[in-house]
Structure formats: structure tokens, C-alpha cells
VOVEXPA-193461 format. One record per atom (N, C-alpha, C): residue number from 0; residue in three letters; atom name; x, y, z. Coordinates in steps of 0.02 Angstrom, whole numbers. Example, Ala and Ser with C-alpha at 12.3 -4.5 7.8 and 13.67 -1.06 7.14 Angstrom:
2
+-----+--------+-------+--------+--------+--------+
! num ! residu ! atome !      X !      Y !      Z !
+-----+--------+-------+--------+--------+--------+
!   0 !    ALA !     N !    660 !   -284 !    390 !
!   0 !    ALA !    CA !    615 !   -225 !    390 !
!   0 !    ALA !     C !    660 !   -165 !    390 !
!   1 !    SER !     N !    642 !   -112 !    354 !
!   1 !    SER !    CA !    684 !    -53 !    357 !
!   1 !    SER !     C !    645 !      2 !    394 !
+-----+--------+-------+--------+--------+--------+
***
This chain:
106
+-----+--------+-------+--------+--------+--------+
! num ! residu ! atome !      X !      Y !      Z !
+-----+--------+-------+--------+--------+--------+
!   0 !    UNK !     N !   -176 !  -1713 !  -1559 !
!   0 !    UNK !    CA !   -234 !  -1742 !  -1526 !
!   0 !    UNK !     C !   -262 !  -1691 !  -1477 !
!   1 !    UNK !     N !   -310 !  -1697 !  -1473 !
!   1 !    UNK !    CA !   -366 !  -1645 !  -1425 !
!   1 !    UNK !     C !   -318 !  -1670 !  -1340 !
!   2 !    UNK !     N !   -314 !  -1587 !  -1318 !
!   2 !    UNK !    CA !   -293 !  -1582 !  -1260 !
!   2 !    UNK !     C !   -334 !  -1612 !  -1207 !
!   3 !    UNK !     N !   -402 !  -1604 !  -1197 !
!   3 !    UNK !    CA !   -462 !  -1591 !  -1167 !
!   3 !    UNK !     C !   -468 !  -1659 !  -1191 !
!   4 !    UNK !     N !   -487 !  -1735 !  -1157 !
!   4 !    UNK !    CA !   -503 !  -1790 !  -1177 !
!   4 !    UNK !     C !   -581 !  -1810 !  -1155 !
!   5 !    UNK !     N !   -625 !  -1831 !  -1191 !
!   5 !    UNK !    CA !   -673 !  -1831 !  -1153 !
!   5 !    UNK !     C !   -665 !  -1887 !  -1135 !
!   6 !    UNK !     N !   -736 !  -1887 !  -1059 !
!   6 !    UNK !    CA !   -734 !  -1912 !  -1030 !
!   6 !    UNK !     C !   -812 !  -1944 !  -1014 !
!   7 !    UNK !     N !   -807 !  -2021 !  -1017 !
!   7 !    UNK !    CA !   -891 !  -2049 !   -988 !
!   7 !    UNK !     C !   -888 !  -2073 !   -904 !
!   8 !    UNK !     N !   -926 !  -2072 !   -872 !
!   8 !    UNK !    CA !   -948 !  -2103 !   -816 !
!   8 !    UNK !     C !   -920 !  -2161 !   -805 !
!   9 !    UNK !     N !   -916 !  -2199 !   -755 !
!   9 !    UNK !    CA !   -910 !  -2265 !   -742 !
!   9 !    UNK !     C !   -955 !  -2293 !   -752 !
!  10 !    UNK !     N !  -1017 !  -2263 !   -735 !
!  10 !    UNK !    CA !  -1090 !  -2295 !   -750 !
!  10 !    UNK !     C !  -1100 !  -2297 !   -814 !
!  11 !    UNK !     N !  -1079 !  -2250 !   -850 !
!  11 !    UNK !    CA !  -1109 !  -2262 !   -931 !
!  11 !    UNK !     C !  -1065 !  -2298 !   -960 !
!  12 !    UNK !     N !   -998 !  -2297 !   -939 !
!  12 !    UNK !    CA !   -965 !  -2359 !   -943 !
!  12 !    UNK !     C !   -982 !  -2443 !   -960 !
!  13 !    UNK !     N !  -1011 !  -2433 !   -888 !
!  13 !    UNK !    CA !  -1018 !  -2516 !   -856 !
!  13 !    UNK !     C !  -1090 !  -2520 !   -916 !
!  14 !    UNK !     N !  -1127 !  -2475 !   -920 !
!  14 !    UNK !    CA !  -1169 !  -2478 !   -943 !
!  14 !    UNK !     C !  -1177 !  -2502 !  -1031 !
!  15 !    UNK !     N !  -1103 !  -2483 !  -1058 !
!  15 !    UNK !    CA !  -1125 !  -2484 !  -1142 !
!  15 !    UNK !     C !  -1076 !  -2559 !  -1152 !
!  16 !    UNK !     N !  -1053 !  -2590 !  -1083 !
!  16 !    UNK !    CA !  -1015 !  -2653 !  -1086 !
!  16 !    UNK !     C !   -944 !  -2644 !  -1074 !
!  17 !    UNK !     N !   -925 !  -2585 !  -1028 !
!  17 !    UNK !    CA !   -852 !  -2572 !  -1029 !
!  17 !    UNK !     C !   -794 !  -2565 !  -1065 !
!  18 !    UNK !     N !   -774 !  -2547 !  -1066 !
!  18 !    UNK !    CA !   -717 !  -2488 !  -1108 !
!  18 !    UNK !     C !   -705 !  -2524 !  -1178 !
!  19 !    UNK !     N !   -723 !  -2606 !  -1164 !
!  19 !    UNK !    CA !   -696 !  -2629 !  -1219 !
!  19 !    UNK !     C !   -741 !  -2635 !  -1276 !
!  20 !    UNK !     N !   -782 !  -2591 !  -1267 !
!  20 !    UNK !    CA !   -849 !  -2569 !  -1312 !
!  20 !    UNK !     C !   -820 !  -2494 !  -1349 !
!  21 !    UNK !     N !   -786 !  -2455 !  -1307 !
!  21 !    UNK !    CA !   -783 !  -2390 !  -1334 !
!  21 !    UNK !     C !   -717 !  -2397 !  -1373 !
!  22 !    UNK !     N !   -733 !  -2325 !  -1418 !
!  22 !    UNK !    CA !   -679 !  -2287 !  -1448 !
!  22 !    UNK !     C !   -687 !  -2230 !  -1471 !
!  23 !    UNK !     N !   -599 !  -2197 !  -1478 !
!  23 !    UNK !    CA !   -604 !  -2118 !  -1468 !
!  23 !    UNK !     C !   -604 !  -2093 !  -1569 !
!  24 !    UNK !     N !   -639 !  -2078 !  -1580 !
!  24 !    UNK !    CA !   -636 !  -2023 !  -1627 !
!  24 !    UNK !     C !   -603 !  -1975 !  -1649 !
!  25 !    UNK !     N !   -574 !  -1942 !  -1688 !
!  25 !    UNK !    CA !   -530 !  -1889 !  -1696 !
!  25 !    UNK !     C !   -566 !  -1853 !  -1758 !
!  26 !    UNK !     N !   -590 !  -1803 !  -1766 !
!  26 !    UNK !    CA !   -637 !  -1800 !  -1831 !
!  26 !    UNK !     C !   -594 !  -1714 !  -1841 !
!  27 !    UNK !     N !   -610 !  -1702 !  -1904 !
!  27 !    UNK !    CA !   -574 !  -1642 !  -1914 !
!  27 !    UNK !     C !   -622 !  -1586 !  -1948 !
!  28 !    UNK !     N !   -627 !  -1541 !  -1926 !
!  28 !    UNK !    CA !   -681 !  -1478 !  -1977 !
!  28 !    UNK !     C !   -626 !  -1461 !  -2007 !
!  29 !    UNK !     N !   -680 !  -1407 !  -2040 !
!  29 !    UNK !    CA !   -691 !  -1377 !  -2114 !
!  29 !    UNK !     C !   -612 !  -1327 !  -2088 !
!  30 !    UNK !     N !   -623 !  -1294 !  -2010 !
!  30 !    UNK !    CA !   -549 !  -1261 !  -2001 !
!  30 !    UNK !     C !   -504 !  -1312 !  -1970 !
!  31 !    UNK !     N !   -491 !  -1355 !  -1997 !
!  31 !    UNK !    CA !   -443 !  -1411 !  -1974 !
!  31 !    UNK !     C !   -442 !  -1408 !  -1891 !
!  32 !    UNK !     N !   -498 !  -1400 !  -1836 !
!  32 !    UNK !    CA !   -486 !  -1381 !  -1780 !
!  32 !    UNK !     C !   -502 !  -1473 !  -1746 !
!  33 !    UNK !     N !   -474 !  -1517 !  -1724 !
!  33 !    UNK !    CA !   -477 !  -1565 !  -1695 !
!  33 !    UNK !     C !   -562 !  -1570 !  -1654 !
!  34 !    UNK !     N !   -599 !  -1620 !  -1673 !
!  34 !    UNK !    CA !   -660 !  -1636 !  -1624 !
!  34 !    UNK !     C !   -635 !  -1704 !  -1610 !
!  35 !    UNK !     N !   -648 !  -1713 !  -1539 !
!  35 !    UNK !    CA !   -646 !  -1783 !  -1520 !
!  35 !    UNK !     C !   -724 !  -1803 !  -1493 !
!  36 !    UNK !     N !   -740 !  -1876 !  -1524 !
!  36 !    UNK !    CA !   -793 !  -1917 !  -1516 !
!  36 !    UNK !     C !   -804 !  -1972 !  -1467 !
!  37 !    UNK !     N !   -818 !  -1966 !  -1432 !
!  37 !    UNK !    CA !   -826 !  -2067 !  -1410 !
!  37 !    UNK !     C !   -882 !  -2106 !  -1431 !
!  38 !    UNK !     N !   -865 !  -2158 !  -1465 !
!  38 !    UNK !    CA !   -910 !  -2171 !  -1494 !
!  38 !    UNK !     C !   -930 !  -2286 !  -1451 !
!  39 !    UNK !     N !   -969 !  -2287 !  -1467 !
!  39 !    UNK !    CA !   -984 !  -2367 !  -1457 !
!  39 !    UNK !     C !   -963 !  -2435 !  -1494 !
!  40 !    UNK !     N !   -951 !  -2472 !  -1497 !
!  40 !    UNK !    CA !   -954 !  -2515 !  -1558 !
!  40 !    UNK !     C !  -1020 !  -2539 !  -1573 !
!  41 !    UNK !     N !  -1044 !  -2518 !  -1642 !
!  41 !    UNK !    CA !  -1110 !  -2551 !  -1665 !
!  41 !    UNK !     C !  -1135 !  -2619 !  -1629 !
!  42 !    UNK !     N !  -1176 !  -2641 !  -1604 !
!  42 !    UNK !    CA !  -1196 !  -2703 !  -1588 !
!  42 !    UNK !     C !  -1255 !  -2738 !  -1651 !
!  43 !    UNK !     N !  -1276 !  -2786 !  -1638 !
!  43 !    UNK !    CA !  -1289 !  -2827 !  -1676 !
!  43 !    UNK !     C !  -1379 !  -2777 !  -1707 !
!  44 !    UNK !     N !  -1427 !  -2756 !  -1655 !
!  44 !    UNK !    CA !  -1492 !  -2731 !  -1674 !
!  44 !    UNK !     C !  -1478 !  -2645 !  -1694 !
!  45 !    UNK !     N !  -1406 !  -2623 !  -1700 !
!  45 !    UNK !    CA !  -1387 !  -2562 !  -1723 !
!  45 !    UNK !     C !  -1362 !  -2582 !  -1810 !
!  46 !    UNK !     N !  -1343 !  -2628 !  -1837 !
!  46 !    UNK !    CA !  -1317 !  -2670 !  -1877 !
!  46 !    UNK !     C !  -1351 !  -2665 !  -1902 !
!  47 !    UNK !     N !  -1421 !  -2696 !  -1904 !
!  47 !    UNK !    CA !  -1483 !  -2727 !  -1928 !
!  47 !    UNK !     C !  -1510 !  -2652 !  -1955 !
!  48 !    UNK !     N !  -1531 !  -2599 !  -1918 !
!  48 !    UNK !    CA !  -1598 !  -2556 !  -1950 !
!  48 !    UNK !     C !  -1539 !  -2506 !  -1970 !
!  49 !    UNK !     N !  -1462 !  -2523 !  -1981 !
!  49 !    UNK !    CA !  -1432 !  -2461 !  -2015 !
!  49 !    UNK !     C !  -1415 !  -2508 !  -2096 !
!  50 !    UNK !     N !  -1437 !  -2570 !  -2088 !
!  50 !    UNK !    CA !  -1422 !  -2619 !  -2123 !
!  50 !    UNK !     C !  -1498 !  -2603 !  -2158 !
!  51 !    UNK !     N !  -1556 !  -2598 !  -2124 !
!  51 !    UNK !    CA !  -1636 !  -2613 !  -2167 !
!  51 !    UNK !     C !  -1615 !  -2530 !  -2209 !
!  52 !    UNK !     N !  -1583 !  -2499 !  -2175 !
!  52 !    UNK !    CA !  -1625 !  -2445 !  -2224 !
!  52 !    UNK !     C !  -1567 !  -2425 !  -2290 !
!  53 !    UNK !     N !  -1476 !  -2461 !  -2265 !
!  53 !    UNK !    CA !  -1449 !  -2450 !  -2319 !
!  53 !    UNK !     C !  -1449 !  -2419 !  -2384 !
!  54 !    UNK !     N !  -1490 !  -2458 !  -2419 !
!  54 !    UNK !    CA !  -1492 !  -2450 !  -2485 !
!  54 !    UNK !     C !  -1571 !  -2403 !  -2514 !
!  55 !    UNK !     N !  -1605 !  -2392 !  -2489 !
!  55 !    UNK !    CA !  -1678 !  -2351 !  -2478 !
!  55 !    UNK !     C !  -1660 !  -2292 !  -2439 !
!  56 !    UNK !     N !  -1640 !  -2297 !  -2410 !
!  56 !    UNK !    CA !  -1634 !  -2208 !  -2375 !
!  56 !    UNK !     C !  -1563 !  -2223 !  -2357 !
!  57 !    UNK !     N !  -1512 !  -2201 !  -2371 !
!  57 !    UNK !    CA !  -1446 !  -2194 !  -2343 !
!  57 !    UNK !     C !  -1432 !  -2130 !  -2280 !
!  58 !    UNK !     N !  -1441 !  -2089 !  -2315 !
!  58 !    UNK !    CA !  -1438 !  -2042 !  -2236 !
!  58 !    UNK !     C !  -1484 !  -2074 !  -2174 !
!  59 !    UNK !     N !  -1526 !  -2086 !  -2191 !
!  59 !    UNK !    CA !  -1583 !  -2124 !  -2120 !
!  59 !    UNK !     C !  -1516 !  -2195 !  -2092 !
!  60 !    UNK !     N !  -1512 !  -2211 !  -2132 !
!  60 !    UNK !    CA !  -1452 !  -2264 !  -2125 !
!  60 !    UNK !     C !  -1404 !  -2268 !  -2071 !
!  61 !    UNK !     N !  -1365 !  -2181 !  -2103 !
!  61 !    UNK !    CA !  -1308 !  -2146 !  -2061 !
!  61 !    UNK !     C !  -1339 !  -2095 !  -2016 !
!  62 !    UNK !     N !  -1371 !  -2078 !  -2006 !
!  62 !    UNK !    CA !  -1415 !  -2059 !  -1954 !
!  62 !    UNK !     C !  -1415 !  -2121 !  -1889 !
!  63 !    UNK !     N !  -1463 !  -2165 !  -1926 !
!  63 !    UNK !    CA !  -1444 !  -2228 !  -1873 !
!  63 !    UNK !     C !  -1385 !  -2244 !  -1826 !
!  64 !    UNK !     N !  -1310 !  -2253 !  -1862 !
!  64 !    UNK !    CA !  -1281 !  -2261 !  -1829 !
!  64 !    UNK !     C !  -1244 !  -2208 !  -1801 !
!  65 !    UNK !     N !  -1257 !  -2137 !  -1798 !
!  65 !    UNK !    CA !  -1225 !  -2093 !  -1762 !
!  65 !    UNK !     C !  -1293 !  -2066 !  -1701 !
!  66 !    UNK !     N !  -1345 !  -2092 !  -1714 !
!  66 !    UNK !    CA !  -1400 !  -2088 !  -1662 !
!  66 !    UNK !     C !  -1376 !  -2156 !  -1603 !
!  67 !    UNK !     N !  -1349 !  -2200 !  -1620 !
!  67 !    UNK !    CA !  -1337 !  -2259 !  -1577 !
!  67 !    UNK !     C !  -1285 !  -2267 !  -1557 !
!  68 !    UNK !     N !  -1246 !  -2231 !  -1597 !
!  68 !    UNK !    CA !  -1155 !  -2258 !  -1572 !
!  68 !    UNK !     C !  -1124 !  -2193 !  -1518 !
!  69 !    UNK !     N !  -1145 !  -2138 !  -1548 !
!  69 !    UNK !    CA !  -1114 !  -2088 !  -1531 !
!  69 !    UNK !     C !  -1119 !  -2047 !  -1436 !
!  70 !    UNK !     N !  -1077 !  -2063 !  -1413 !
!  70 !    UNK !    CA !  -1103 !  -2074 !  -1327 !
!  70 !    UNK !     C !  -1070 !  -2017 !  -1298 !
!  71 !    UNK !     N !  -1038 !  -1977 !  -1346 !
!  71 !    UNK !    CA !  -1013 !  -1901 !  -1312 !
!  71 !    UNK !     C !  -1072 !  -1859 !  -1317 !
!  72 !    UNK !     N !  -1040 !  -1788 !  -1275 !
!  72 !    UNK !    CA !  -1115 !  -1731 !  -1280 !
!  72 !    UNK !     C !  -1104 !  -1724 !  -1325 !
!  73 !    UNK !     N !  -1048 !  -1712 !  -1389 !
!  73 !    UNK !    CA !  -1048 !  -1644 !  -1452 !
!  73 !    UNK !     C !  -1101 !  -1701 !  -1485 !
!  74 !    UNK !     N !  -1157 !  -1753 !  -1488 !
!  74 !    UNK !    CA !  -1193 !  -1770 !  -1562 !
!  74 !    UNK !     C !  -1210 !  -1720 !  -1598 !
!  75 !    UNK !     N !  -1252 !  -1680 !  -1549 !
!  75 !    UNK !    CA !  -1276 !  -1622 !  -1608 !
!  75 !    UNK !     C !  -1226 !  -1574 !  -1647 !
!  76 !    UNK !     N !  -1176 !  -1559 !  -1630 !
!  76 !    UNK !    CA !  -1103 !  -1543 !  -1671 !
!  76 !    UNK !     C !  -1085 !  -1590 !  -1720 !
!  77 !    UNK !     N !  -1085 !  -1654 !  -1713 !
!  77 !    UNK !    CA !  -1086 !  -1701 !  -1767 !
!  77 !    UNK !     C !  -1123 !  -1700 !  -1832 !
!  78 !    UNK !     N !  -1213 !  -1696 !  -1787 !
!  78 !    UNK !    CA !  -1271 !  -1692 !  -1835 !
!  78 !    UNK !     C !  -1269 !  -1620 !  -1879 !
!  79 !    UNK !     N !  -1250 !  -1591 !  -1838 !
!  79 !    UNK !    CA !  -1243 !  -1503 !  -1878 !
!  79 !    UNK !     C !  -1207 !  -1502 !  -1928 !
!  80 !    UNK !     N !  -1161 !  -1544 !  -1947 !
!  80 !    UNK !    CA !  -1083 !  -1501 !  -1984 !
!  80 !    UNK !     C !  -1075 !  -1553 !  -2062 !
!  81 !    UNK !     N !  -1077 !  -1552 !  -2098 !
!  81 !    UNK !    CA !  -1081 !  -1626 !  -2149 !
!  81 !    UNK !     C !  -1008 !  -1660 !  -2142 !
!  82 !    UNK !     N !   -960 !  -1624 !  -2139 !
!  82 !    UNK !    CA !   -898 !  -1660 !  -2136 !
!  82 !    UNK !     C !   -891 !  -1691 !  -2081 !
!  83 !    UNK !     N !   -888 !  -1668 !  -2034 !
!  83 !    UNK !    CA !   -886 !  -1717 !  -1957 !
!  83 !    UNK !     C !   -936 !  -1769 !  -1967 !
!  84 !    UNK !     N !   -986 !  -1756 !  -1985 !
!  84 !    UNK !    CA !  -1062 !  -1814 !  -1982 !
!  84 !    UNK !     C !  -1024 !  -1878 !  -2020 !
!  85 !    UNK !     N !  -1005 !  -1845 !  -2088 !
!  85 !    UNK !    CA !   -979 !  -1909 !  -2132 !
!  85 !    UNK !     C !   -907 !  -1926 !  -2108 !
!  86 !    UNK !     N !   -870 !  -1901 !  -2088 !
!  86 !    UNK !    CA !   -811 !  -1941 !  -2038 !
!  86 !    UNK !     C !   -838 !  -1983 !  -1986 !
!  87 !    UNK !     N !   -865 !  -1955 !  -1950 !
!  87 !    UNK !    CA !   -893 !  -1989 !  -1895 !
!  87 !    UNK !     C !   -928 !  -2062 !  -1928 !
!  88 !    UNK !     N !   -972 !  -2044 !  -1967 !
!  88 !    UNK !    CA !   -999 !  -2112 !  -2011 !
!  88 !    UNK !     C !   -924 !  -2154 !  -2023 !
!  89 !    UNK !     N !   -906 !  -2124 !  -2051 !
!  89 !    UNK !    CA !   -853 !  -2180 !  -2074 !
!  89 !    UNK !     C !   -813 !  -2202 !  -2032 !
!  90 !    UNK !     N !   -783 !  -2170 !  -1976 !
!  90 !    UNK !    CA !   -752 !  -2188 !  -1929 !
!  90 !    UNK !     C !   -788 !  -2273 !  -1891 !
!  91 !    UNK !     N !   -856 !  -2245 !  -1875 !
!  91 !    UNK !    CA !   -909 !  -2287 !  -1842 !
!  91 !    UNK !     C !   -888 !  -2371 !  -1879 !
!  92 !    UNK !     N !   -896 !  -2376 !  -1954 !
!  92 !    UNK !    CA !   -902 !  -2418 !  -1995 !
!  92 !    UNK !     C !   -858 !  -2443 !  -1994 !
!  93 !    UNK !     N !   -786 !  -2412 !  -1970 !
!  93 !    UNK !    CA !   -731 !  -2465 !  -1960 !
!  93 !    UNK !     C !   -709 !  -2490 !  -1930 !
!  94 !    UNK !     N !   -750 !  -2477 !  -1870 !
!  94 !    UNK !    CA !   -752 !  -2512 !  -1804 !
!  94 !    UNK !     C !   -799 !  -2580 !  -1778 !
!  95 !    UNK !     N !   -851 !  -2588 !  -1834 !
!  95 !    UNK !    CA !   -901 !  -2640 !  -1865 !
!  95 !    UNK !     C !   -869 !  -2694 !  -1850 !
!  96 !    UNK !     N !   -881 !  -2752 !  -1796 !
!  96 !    UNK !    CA !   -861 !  -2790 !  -1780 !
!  96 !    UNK !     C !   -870 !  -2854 !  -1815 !
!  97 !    UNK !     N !   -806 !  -2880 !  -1859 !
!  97 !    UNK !    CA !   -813 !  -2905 !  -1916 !
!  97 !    UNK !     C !   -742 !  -2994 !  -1901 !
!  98 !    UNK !     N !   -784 !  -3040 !  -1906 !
!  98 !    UNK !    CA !   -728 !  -3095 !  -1916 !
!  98 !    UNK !     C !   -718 !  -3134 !  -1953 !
!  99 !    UNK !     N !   -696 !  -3168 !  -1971 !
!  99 !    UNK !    CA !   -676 !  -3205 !  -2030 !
!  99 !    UNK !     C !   -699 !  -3263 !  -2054 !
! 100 !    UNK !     N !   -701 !  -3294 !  -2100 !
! 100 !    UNK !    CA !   -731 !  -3369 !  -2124 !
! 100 !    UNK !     C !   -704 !  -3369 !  -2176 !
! 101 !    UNK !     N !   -680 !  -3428 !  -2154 !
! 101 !    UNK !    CA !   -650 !  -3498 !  -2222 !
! 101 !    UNK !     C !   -705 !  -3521 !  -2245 !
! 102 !    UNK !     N !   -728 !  -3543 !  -2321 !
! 102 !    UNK !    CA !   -766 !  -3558 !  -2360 !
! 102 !    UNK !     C !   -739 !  -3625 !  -2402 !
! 103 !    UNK !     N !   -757 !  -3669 !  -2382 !
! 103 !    UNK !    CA !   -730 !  -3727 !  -2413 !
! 103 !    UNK !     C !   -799 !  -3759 !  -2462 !
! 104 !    UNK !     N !   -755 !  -3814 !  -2503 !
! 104 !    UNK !    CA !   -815 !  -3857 !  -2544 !
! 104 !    UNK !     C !   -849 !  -3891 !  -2486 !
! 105 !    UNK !     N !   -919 !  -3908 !  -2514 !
! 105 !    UNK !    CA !   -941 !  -3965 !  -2465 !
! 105 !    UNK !     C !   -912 !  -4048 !  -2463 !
+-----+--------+-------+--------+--------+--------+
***
């Protein structure tokens, strides 16, 4: 794990809904050299326009959610590199705040 942990504000903290909004990233390049991310949990209007453009533009898609989620300085290290971008995507997606339903007859 990355020695160097990043670190947000208290303010940007309090701000994205407190800690229990964030999570840390671990993404790996092309020289297996550790990047760490902090990233947000998608909220509901980040959902939606990574959700409208899905299937019509997919990169605009994943663009979306690494333009919204991603709350460390390295984004543009993210946006630069294809392997980190698409970890990072996927990382993001499994953090998609998701619960359950029973489906019964009527």
C-alpha cells in the first residue's frame, strides 16, 4: 500500500458528507508502481447522466463518473493513463450504492 496516504480537508470532508462517503483507491500502472485515489461514492444525479449516456457514448459515461467521484489532486493522472482511468472506473462502480429487493407475486 502507498506509504504517502492522501489526504482531504475537514472541510472537503464535511463537505462531500463525511468520511462515510469516501474511499481509498489503490490503482496500479503499466510499471506496477501503486497510485492511490480518493474517490466519493456516486450519489444519486452522478448515477443518472453516467446512466443517460451509458449505452450512446460510454467513455462520456466514464468520464462522468471519474469527473464527479474522483476528489484527489492526481484526476488528471487518472485522465492521462488508460489503465488507471479504467481501474479507477471500475473501482468507482463497485462502490455504487446498491440494496436489495425481494420480488414477490402480487
Amino acid at each position: 500500500m502507498s506509504k504517502n496516504k492522501k489526504e482531504l480537508s475537514t472541510e472537503t470532508i464535511e463537505k462531500l458528507g463525511g468520511e462515510k462517503n469516501l474511499r481509498r483507491l489503490i490503482l496500479k500502472d503499466e510499471n506496477d508502481q501503486e497510485v492511490e485515489v480518493i474517490v466519493s461514492v456516486p450519489d444519486r444525479v452522478t448515477i443518472g447522466e453516467y446512466l443517460k449516456f451509458a449505452n450512446s457514448n460510454p467513455l462520456k459515461s466514464q468520464e462522468i463518473l471519474i469527473n464527479n467521484c474522483v476528489k484527489s489532486e492526481n484526476k488528471e493522472l487518472i485522465k492521462s493513463d488508460d489503465r488507471l482511468f479504467f481501474s479507477c472506473v471500475s473501482g468507482i462502480s463497485e462502490i455504487i450504492p446498491l440494496g436489495s429487493a425481494k420480488v414477490e407475486k402480487y
